[in-house]
N, C-alpha and C positions, 0 to 999 in steps of 0.2 A: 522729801516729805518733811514737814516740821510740824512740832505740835508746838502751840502754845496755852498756856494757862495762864487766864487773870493779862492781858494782854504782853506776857512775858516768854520766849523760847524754853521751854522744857529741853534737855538735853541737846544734841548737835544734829545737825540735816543732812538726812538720810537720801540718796539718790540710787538709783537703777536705771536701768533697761529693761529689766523684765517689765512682763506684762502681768498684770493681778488680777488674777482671776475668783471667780467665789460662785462658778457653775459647781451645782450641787452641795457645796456646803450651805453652812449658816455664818453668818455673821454675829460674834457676838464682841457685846463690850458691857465693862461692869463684872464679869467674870469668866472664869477660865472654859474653855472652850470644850472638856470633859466633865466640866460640873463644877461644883465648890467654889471655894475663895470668891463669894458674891461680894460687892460694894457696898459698902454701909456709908451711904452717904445718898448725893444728889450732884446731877449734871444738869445742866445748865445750858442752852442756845450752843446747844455741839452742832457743828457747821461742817459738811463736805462739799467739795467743790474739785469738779475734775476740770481740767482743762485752761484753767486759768488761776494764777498764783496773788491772792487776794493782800498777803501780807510776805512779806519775804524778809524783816526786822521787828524788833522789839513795836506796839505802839498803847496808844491807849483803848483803853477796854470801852465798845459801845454801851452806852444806858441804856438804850431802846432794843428792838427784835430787828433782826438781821431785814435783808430785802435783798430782794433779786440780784445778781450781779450782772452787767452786762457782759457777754461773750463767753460766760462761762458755759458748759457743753449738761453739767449736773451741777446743779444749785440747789442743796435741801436743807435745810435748816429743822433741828425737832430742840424741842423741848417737853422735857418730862421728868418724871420721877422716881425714884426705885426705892420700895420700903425691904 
């Protein structure tokens, strides 16, 4: 797994074997999973993508909204805000 921000690697990439699961939880992001420490800020064209590795180095950040990826298995793309 790698995150990147602003088309750059955030820390180093992370790999497994397990499998990730998220029957019966929630999924949260922007704050802590018990409550608090909310994001005071905004996200921006956050992109998941299972099954196929879109970026695997540093590159340039697109201008426009994301699209489809071919052969990827989950391709979603949001955009929104958080006040």
């Amino acid at each position: 797994m790698r995150l990147f921000k602003d088309g750059t690697q955030i820390g180093t990439t992370k790999t497994s074997s397990d499998n990730v699961s998220m029957t019966g939880t929630n999924f949260h992001l922007g704050r802590r999973p018990a409550g608090g420490n909310f994001l005071d800020g905004w996200i921006d064209e956050l992109r998941i993508v299972r099954g196929l590795a879109i970026w695997t180095a540093n590159f340039t950040a697109p201008t426009a909204a994301y699209t489809q990826c071919a052969g990827a298995v989950l391709d979603q793309s949001f955009t929104f805000s958080m006040n």
